[in-house]
Gaussian input, Z-matrix of N, CA and C with variables (Angstrom, degrees):
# hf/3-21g

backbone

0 1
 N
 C     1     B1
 C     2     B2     1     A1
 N     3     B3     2     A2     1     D1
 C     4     B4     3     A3     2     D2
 C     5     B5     4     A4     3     D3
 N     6     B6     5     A5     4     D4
 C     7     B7     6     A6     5     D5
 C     8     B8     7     A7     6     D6
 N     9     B9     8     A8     7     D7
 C    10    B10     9     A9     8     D8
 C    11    B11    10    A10     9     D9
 N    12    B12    11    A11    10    D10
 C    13    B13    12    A12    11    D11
 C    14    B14    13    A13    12    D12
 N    15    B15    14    A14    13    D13
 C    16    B16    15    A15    14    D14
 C    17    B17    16    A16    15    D15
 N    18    B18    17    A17    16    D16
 C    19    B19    18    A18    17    D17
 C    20    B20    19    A19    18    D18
 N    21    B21    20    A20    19    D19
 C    22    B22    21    A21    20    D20
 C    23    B23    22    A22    21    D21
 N    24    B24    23    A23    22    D22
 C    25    B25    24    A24    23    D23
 C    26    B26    25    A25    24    D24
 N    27    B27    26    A26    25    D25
 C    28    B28    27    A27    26    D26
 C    29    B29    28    A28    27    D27
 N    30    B30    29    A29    28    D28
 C    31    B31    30    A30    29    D29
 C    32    B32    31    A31    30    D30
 N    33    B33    32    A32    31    D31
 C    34    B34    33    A33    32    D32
 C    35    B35    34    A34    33    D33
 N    36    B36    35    A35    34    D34
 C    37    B37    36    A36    35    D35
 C    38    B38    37    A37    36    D36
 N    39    B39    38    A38    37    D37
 C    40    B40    39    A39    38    D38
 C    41    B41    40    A40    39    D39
 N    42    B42    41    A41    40    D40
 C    43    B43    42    A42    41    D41
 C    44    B44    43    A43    42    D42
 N    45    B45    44    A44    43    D43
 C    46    B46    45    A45    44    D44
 C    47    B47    46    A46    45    D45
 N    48    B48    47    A47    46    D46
 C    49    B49    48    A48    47    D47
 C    50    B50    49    A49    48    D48
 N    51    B51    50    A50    49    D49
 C    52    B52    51    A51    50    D50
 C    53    B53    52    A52    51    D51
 N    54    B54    53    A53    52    D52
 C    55    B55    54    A54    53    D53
 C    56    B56    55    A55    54    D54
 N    57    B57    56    A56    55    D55
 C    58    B58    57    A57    56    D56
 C    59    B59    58    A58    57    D57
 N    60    B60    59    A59    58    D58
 C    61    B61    60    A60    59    D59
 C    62    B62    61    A61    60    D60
 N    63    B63    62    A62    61    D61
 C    64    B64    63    A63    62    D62
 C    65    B65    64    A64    63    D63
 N    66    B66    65    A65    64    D64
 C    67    B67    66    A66    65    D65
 C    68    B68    67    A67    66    D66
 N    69    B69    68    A68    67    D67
 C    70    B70    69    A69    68    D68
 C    71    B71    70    A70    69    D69
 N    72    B72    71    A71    70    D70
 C    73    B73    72    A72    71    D71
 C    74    B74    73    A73    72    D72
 N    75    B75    74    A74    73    D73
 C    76    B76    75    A75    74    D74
 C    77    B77    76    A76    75    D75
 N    78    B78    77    A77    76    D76
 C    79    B79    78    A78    77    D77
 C    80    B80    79    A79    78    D78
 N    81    B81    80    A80    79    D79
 C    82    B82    81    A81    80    D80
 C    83    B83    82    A82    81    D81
 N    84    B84    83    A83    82    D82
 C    85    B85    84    A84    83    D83
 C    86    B86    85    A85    84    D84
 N    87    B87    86    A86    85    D85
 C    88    B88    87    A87    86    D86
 C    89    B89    88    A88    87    D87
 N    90    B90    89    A89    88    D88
 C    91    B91    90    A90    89    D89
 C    92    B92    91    A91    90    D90
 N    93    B93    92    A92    91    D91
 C    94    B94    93    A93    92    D92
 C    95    B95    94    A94    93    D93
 N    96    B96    95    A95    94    D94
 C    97    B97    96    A96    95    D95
 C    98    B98    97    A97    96    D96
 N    99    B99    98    A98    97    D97
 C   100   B100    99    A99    98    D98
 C   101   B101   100   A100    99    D99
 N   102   B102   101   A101   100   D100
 C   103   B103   102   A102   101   D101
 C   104   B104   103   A103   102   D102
 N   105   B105   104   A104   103   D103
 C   106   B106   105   A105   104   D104
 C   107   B107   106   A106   105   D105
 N   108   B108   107   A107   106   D106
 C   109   B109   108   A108   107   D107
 C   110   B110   109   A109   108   D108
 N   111   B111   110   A110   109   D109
 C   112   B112   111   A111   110   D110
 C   113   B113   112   A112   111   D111
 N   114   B114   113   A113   112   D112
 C   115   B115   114   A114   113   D113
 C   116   B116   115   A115   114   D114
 N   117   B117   116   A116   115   D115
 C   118   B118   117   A117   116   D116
 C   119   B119   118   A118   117   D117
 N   120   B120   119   A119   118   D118
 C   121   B121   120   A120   119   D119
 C   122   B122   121   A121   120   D120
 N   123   B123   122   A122   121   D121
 C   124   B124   123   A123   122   D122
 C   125   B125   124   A124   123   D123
 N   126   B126   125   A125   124   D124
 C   127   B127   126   A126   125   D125
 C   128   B128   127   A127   126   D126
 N   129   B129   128   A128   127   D127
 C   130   B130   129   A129   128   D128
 C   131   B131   130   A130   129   D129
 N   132   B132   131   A131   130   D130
 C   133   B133   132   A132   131   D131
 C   134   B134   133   A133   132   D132
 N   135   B135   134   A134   133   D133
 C   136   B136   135   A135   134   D134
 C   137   B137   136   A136   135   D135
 N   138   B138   137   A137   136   D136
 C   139   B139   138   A138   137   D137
 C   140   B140   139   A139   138   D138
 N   141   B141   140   A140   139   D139
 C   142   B142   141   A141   140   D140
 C   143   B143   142   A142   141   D141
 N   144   B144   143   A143   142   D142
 C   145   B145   144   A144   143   D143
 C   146   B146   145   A145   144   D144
 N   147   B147   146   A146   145   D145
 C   148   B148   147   A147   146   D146
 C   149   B149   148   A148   147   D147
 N   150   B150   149   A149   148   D148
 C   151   B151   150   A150   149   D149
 C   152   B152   151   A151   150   D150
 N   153   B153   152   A152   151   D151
 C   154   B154   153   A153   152   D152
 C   155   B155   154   A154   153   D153
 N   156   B156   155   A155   154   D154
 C   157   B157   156   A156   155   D155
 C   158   B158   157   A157   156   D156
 N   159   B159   158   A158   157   D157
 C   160   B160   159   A159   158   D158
 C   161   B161   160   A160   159   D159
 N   162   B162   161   A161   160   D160
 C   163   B163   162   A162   161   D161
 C   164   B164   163   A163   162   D162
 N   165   B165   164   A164   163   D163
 C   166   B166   165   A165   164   D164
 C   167   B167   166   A166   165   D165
 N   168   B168   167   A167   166   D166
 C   169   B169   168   A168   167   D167
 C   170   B170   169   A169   168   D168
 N   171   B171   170   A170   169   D169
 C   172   B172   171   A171   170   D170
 C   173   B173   172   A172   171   D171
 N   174   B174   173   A173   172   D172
 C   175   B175   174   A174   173   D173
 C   176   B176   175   A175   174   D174
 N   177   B177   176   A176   175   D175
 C   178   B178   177   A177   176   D176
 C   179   B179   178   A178   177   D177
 N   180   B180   179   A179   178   D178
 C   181   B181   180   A180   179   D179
 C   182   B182   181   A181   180   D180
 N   183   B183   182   A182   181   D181
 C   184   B184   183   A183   182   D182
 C   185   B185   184   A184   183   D183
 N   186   B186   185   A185   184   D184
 C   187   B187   186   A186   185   D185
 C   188   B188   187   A187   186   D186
 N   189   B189   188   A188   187   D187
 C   190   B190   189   A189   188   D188
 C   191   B191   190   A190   189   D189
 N   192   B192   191   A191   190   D190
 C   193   B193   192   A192   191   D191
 C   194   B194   193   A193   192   D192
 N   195   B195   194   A194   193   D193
 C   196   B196   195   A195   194   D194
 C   197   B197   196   A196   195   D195
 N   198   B198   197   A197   196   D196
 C   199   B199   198   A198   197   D197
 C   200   B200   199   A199   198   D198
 N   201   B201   200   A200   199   D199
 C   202   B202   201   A201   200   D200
 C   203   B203   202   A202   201   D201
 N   204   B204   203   A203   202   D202
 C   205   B205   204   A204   203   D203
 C   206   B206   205   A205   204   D204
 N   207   B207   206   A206   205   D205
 C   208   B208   207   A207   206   D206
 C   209   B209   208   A208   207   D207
 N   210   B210   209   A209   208   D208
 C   211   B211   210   A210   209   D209
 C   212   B212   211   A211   210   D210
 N   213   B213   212   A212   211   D211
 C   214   B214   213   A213   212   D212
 C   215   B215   214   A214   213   D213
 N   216   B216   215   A215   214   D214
 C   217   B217   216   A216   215   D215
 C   218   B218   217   A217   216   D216
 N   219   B219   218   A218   217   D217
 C   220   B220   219   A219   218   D218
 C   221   B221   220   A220   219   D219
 N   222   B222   221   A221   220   D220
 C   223   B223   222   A222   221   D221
 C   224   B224   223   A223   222   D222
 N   225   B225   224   A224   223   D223
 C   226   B226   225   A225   224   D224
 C   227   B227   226   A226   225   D225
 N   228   B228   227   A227   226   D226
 C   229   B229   228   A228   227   D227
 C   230   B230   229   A229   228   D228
 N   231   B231   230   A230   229   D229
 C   232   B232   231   A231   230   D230
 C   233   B233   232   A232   231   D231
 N   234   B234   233   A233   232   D232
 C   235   B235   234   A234   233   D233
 C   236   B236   235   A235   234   D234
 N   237   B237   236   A236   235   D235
 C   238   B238   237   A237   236   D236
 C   239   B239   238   A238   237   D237
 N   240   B240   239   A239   238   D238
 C   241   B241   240   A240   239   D239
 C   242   B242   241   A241   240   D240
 N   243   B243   242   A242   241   D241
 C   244   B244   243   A243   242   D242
 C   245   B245   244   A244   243   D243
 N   246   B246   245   A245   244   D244
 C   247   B247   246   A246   245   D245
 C   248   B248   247   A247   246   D246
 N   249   B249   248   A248   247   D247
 C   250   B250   249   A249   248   D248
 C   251   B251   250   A250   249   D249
 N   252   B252   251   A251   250   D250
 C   253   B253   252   A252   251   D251
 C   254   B254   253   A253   252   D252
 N   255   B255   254   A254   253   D253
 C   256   B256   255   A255   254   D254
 C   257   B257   256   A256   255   D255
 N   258   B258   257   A257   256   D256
 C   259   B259   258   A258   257   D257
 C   260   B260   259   A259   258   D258
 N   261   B261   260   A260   259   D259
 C   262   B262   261   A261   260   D260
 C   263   B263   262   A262   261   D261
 N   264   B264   263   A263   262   D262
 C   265   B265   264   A264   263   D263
 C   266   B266   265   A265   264   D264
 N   267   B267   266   A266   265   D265
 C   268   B268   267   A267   266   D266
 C   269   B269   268   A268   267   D267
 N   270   B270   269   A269   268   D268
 C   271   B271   270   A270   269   D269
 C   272   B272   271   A271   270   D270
 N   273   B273   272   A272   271   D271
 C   274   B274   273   A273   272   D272
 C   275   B275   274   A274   273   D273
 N   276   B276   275   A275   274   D274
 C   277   B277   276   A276   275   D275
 C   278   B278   277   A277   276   D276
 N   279   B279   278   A278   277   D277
 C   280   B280   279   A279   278   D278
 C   281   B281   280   A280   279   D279
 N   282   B282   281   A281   280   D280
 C   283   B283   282   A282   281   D281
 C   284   B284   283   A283   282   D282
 N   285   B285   284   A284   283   D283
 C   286   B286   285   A285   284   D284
 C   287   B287   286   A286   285   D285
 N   288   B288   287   A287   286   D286
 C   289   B289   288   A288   287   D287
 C   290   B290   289   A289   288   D288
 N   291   B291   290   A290   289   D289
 C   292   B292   291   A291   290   D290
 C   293   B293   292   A292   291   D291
 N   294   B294   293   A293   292   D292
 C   295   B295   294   A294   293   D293
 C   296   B296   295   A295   294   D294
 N   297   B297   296   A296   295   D295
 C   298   B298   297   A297   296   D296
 C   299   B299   298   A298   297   D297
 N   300   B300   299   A299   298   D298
 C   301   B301   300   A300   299   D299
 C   302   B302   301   A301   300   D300
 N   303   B303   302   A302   301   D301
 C   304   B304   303   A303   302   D302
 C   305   B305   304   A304   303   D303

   B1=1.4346
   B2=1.5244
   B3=1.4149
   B4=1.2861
   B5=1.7596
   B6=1.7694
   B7=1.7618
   B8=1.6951
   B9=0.8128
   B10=1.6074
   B11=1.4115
   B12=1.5618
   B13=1.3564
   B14=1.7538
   B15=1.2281
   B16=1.8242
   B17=1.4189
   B18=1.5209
   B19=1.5104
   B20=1.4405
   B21=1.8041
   B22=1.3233
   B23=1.5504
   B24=1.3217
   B25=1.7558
   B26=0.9974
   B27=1.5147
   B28=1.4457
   B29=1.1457
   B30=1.4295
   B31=1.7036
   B32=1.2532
   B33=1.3839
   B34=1.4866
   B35=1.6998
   B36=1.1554
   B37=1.5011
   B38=1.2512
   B39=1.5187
   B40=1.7949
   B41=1.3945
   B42=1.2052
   B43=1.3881
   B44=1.7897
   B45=1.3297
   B46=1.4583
   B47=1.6298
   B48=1.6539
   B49=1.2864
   B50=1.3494
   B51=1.4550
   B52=1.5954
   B53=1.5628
   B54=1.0300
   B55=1.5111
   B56=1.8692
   B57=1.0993
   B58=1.9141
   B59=1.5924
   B60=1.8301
   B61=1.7548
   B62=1.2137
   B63=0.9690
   B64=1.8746
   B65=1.6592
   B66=0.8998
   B67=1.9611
   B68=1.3327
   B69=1.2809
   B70=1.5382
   B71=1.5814
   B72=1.6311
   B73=1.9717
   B74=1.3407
   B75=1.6123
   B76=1.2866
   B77=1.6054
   B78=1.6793
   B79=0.8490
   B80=1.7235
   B81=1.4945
   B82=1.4504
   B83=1.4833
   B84=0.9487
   B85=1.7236
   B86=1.2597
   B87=1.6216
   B88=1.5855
   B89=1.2594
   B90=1.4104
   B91=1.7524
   B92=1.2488
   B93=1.2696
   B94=1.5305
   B95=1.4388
   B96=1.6161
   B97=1.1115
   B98=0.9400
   B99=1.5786
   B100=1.4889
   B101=2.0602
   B102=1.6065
   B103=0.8749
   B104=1.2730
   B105=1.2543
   B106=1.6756
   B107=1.4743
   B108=1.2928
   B109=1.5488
   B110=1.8470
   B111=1.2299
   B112=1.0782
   B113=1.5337
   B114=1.6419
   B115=1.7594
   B116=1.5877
   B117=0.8780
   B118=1.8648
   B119=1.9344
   B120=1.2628
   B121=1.6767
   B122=1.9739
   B123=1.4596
   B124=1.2460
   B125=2.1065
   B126=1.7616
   B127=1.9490
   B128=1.4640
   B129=1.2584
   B130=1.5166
   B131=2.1193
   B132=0.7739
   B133=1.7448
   B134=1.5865
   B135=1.3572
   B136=1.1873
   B137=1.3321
   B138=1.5261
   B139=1.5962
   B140=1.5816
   B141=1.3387
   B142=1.6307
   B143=1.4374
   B144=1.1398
   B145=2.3754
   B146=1.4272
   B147=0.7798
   B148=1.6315
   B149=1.8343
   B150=1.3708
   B151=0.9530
   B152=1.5206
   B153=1.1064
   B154=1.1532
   B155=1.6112
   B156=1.4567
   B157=1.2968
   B158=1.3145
   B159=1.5628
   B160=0.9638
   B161=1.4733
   B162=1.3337
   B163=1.3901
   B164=0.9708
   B165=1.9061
   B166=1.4955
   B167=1.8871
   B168=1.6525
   B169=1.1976
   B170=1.5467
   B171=1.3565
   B172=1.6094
   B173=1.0595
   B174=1.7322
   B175=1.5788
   B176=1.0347
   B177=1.5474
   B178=1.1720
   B179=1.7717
   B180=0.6506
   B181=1.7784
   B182=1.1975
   B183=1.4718
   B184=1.7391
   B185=1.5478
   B186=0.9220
   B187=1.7422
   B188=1.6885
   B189=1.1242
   B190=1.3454
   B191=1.6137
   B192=1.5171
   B193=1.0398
   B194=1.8541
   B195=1.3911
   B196=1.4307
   B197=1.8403
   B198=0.9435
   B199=1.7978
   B200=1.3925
   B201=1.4090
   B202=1.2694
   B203=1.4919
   B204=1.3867
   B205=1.6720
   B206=1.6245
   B207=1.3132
   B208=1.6367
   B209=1.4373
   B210=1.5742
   B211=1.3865
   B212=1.8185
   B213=1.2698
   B214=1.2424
   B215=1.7335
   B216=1.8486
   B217=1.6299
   B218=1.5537
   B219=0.9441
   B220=1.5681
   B221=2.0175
   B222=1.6462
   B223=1.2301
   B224=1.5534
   B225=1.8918
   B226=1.2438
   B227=1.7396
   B228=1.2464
   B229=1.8125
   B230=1.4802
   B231=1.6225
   B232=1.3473
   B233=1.4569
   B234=1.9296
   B235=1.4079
   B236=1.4213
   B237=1.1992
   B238=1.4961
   B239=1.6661
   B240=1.3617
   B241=1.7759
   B242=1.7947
   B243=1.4879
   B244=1.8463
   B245=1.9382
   B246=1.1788
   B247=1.7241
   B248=1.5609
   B249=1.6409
   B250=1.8759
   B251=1.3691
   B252=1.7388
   B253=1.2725
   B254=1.2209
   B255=1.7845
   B256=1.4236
   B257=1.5517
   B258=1.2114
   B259=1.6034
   B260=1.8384
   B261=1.4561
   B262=1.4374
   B263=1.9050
   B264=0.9723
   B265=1.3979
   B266=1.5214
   B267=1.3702
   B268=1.6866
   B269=1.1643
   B270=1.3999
   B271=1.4550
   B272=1.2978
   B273=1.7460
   B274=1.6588
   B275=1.2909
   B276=1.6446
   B277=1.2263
   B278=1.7094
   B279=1.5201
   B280=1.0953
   B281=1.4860
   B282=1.2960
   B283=1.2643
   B284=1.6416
   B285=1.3465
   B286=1.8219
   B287=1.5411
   B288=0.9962
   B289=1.4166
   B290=1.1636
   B291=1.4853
   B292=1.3076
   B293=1.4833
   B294=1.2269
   B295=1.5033
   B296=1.8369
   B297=0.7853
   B298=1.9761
   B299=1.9349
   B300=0.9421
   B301=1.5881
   B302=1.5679
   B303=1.4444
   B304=2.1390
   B305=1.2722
   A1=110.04
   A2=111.04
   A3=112.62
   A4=131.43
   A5=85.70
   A6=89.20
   A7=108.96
   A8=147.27
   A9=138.82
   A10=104.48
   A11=127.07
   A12=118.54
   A13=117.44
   A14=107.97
   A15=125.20
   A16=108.65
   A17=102.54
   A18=98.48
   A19=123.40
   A20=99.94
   A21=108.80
   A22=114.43
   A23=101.02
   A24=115.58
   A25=117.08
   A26=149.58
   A27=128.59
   A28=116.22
   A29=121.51
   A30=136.37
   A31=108.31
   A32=111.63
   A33=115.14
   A34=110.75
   A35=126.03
   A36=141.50
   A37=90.70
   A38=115.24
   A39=131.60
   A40=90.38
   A41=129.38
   A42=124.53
   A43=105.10
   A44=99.47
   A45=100.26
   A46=121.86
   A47=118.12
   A48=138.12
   A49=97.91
   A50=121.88
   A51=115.89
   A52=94.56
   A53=142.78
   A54=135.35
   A55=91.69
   A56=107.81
   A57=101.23
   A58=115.85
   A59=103.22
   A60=81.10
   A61=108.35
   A62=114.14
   A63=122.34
   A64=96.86
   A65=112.26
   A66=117.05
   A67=100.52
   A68=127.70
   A69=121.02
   A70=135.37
   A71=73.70
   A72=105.12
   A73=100.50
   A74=111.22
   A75=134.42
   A76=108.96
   A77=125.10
   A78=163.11
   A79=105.45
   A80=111.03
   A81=143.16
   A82=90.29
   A83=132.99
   A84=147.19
   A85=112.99
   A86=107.86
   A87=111.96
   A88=126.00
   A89=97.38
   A90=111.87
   A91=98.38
   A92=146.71
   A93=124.05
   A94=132.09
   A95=107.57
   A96=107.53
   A97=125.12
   A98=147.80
   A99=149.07
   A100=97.33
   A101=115.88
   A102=110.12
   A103=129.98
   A104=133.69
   A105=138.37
   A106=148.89
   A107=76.21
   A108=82.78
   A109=89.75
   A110=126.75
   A111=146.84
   A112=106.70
   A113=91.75
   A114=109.35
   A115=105.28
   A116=124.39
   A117=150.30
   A118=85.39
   A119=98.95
   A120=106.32
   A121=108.12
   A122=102.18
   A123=90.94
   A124=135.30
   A125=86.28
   A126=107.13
   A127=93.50
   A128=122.04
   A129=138.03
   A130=87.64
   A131=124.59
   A132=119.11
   A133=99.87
   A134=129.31
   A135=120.65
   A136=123.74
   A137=112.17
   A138=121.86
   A139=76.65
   A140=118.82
   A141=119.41
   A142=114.73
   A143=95.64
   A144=107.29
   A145=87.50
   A146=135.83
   A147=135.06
   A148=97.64
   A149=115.36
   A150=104.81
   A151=108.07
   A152=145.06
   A153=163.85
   A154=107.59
   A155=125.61
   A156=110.50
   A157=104.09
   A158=131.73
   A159=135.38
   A160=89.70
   A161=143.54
   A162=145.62
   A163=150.92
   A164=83.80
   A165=108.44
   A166=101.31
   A167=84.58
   A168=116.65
   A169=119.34
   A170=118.77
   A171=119.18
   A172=104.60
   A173=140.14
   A174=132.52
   A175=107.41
   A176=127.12
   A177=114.59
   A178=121.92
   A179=148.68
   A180=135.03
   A181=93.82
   A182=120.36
   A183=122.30
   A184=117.27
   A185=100.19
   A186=109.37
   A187=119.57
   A188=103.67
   A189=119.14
   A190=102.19
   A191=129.15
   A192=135.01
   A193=108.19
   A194=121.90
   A195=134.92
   A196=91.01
   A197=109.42
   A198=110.95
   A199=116.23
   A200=124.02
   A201=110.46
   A202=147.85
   A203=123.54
   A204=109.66
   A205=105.09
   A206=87.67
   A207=93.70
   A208=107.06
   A209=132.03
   A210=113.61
   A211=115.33
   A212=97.79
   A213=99.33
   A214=119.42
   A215=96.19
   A216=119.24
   A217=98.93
   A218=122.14
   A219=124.58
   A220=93.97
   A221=105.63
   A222=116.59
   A223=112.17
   A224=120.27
   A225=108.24
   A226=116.21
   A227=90.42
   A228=111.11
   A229=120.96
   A230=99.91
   A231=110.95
   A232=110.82
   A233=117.34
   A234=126.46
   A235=87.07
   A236=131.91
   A237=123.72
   A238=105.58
   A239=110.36
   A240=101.76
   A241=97.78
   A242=90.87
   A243=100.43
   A244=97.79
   A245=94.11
   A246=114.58
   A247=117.29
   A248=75.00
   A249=90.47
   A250=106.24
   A251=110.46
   A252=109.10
   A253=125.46
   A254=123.64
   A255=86.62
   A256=126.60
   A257=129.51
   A258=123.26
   A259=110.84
   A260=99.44
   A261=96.29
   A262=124.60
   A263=98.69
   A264=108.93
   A265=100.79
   A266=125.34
   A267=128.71
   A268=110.00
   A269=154.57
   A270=152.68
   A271=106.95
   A272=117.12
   A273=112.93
   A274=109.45
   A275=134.47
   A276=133.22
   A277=126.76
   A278=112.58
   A279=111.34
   A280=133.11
   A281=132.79
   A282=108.63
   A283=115.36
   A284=92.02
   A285=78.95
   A286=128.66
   A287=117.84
   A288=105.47
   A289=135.62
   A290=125.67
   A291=127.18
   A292=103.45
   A293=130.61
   A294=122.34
   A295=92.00
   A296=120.02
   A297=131.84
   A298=85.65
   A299=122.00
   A300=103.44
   A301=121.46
   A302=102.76
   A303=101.30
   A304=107.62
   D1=-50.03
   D2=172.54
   D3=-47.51
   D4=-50.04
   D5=170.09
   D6=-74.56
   D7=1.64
   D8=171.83
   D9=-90.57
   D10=-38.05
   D11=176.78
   D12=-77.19
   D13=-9.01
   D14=160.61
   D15=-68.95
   D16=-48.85
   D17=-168.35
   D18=-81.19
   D19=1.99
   D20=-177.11
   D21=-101.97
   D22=-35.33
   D23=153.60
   D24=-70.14
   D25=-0.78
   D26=138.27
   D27=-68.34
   D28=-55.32
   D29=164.96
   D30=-20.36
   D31=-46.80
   D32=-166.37
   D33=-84.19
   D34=-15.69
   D35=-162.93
   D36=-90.41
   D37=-64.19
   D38=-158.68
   D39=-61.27
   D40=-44.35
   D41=-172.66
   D42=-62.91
   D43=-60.44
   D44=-174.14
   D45=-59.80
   D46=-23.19
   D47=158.44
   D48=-43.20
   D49=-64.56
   D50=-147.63
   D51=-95.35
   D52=20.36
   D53=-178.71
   D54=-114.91
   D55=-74.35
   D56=163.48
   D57=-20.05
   D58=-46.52
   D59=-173.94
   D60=-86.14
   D61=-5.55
   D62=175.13
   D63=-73.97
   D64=-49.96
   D65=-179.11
   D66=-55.50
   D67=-50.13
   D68=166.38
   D69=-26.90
   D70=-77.39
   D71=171.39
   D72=-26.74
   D73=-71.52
   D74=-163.43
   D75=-46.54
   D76=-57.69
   D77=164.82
   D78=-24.09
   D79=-56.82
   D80=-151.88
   D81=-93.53
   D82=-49.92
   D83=-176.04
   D84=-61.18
   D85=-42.24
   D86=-176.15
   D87=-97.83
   D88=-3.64
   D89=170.71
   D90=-99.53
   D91=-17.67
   D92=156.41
   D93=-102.76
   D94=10.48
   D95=134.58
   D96=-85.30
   D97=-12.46
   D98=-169.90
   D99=-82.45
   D100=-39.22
   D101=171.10
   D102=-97.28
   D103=18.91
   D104=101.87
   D105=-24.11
   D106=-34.77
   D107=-164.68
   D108=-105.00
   D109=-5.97
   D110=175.39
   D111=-62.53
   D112=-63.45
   D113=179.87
   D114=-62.58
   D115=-35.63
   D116=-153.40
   D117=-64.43
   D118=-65.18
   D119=-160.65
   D120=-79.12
   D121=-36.05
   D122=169.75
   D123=-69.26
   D124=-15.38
   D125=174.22
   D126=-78.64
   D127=-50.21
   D128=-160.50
   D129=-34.08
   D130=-90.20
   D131=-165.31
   D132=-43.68
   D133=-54.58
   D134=173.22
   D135=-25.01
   D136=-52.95
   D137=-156.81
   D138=-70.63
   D139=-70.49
   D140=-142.03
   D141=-49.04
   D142=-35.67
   D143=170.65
   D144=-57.08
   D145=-58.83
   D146=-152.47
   D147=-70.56
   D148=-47.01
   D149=-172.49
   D150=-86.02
   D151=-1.37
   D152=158.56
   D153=-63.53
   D154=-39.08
   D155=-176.36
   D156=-84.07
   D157=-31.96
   D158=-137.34
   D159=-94.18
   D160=-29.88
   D161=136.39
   D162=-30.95
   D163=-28.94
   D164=178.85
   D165=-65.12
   D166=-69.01
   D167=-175.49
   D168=-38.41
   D169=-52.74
   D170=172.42
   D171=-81.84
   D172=19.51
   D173=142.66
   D174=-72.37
   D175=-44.79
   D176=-155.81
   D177=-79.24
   D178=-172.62
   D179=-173.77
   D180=-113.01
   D181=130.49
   D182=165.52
   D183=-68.89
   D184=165.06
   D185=-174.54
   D186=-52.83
   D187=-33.15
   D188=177.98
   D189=-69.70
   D190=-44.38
   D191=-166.17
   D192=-85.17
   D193=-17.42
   D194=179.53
   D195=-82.69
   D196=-20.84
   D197=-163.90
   D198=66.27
   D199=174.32
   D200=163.63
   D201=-30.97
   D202=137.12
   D203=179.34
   D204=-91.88
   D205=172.32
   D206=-157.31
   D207=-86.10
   D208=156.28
   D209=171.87
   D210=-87.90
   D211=-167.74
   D212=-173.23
   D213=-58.89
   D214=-39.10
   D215=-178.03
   D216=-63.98
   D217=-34.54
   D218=-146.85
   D219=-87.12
   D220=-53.94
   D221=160.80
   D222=-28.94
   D223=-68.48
   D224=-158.88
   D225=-95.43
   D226=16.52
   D227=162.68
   D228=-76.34
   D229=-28.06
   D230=-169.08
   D231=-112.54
   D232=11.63
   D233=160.82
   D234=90.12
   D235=35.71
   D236=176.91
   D237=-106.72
   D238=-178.28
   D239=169.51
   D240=-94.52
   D241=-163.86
   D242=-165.48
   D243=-75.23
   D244=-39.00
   D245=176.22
   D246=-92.89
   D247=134.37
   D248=-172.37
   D249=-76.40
   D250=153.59
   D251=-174.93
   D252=-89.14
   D253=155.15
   D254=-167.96
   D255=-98.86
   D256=-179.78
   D257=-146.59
   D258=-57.60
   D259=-40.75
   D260=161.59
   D261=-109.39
   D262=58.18
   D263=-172.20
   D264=-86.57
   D265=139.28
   D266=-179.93
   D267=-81.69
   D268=175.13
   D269=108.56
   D270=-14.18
   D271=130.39
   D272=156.52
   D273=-29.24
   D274=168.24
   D275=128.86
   D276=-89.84
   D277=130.34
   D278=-174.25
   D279=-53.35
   D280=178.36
   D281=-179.44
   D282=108.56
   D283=144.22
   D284=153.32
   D285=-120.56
   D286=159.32
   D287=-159.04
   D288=-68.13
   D289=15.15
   D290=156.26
   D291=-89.07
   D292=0.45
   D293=-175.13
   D294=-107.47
   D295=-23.87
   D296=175.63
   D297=-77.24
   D298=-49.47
   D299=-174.01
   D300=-80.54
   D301=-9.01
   D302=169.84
   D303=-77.81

């Protein structure tokens, strides 16, 4: 009687041994996914700039696709100055400039 209630309290240990290292495993698994997903959110703004230029960039038309730029002659043929304007450059404002300063 005695040895069957031994052999049932080891049974019972070995079991509880191998469920702990399973609690581990488990344990071990979810802390490196927690620090994944850690890394995950701090790249997360990184990627999107990146993917943001690269959107940018294939909006914009490449040089080949703008065609040639114009020369200076060609500019003042077309009522332009000798110098090209630049990409965000405004219209003069009309006026003269004591009427731009009231």
């Amino acid at each position: 009687m005695r040895e069957q209630e031994f052999d049932k309290a080891r049974g019972g240990a070995m079991e509880t041994q191998s469920l702990a290292e399973s609690a581990r495993e488990c344990a071990a698994t979810a802390e490196t996914a927690a620090t994944r997903s850690e890394q995950v959110r701090r790249m997360m703004p990184k990627w999107l700039r990146h993917l943001e230029a690269l959107v940018s960039r294939s909006a914009t038309p490449s040089r080949e696709e703008r065609g040639p730029l114009t020369t200076r002659r060609q500019r003042r043929q077309q009522g332009g100055s000798d110098y090209a304007p630049a990409a965000d450059a405004r219209p003069p404002v009309q006026g003269s400039s004591q009427e731009r300063r009231a």
